[in-house]
N, C-alpha and C positions, 0 to 999 in steps of 0.2 A: 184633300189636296195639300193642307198645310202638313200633315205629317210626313208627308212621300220625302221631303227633304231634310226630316230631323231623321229618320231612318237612313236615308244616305248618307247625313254624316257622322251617325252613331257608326256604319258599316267602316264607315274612311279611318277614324278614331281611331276601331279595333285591330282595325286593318295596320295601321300602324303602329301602335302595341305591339302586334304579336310580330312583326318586324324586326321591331327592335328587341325582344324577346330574342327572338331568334337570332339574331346576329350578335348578343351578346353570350348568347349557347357555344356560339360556331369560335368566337374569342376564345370560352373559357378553355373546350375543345382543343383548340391550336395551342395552347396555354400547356394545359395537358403533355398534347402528345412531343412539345420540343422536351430534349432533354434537359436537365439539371445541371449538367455538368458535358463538355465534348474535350476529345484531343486528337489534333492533328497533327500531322509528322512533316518540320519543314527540312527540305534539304539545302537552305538557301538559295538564294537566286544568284546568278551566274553572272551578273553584272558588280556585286559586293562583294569584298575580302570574306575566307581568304581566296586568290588566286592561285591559278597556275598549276604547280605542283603539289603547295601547300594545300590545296583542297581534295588530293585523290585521300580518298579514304578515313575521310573527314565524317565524325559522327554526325546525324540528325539533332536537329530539336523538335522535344516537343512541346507544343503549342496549346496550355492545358486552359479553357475556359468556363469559368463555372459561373450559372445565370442565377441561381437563387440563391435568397438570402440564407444564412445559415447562423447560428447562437455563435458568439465572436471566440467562444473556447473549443471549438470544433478545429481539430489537426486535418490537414489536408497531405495523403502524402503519394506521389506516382512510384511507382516499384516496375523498374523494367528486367523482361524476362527472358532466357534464351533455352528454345525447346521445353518450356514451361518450369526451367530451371530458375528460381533467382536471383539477379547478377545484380542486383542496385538498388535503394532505397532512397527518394530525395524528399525533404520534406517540404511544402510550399508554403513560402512567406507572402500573406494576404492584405491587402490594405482594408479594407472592412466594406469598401465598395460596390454595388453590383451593375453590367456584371464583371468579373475578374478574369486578367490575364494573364498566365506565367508562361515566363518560357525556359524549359531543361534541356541542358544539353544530355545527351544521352548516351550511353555506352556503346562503341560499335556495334558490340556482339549481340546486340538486343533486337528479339524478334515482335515482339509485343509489350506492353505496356500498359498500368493497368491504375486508375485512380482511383484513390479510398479516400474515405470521411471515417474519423474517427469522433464522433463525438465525447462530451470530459462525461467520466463514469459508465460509460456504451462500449459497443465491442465497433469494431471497423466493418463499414459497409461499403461494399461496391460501387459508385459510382459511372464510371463508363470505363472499355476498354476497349482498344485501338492494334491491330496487327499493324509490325513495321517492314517492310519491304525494302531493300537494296540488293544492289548490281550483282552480281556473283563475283564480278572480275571490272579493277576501274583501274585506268589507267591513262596518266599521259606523258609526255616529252617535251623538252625545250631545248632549241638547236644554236648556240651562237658561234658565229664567224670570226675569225679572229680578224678579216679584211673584208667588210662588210661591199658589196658591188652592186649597183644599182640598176634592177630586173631592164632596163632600157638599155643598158651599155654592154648587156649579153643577147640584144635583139629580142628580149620579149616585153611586149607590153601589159599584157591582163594576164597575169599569172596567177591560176589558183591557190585561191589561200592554203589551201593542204596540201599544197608542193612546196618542194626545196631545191631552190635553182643555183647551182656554183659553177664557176667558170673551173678552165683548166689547172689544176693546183691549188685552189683555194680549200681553205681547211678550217676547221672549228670543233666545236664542240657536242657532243648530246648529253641531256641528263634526263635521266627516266625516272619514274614514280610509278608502281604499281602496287595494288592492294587486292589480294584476292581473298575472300570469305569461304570459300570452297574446299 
């Protein structure tokens, strides 16, 4: 009768062991399988400069993060490419930190992009590479009035935003911006 309980908690013990065993498997694992290094393509966000006009045809950056440590004489450099032609070389400056964030601006014409480590005395090794995607065709307009009249005083009151409402003779301006990759 007295052992039936050192057996149970010799069972609970192991029991927890191999638990923890185990979830520090499933860590190393996840450890593993994230990358070393990623990069993402921002096109900025549409609420920060630039605006308007000055934004059609505005290159990407990109957004190069690398999670492990690496020997501090290790050259990191993004090489972006178009139609697997290469159109740029930039080299990134690291603060020794992990993990690390740069951000490149990048050439329009660039379809992909591709991040190397070169470590001192080693040849340059692949790190991660990222396809870039944009519009075929961008474009927009800005319209001003030279006698600006206010939507209520020509009888409308909710005027959609992507209308242009003028009274009889009123005149202004348009200025266009387009950028086509095609």
């Amino acid at each position: 009768m007295n052992r039936q309980p050192c057996v149970m908690t010799t069972i609970i013990i192991l029991c927890g062991v191999c638990t923890a065993a185990l979830s520090n498997a499933r860590r190393a694992e996840a450890a593993e399988a994230e990358p070393a290094a990623r990069i993402s393509i921002d096109d900025g966000h549409p609420w920060l400069p630039p605006f308007g006009l000055q934004r059609v045809g505005q290159p990407p950056d990109a957004v190069v993060e690398i999670r492990s440590p690496s020997e501090p004489t290790t050259e990191y450099c993004l090489v972006a490419y178009e139609q697997g032609k290469e159109i740029g070389r930039s080299a990134l400056t690291l603060s020794g930190k992990t993990p690390e964030t740069c951000r490149v601006a990048l050439d329009p014409r660039a379809t992909e992009v591709v991040l190397t480590a070169k470590p001192s005395g080693g040849a340059a090794v692949e790190l991660a590479r990222q396809s870039v995607s944009r519009p075929a065709f961008q474009a927009d307009a800005l319209v001003q009035l030279e006698h600006p009249v206010h939507p209520v005083d020509l009888g409308a009151i909710l005027v959609p935003s992507d209308w242009l409402l003028l009274a009889d003779g009123q005149t202004g301006t348009v200025a266009v911006a387009a950028f086509c990759r095609a």
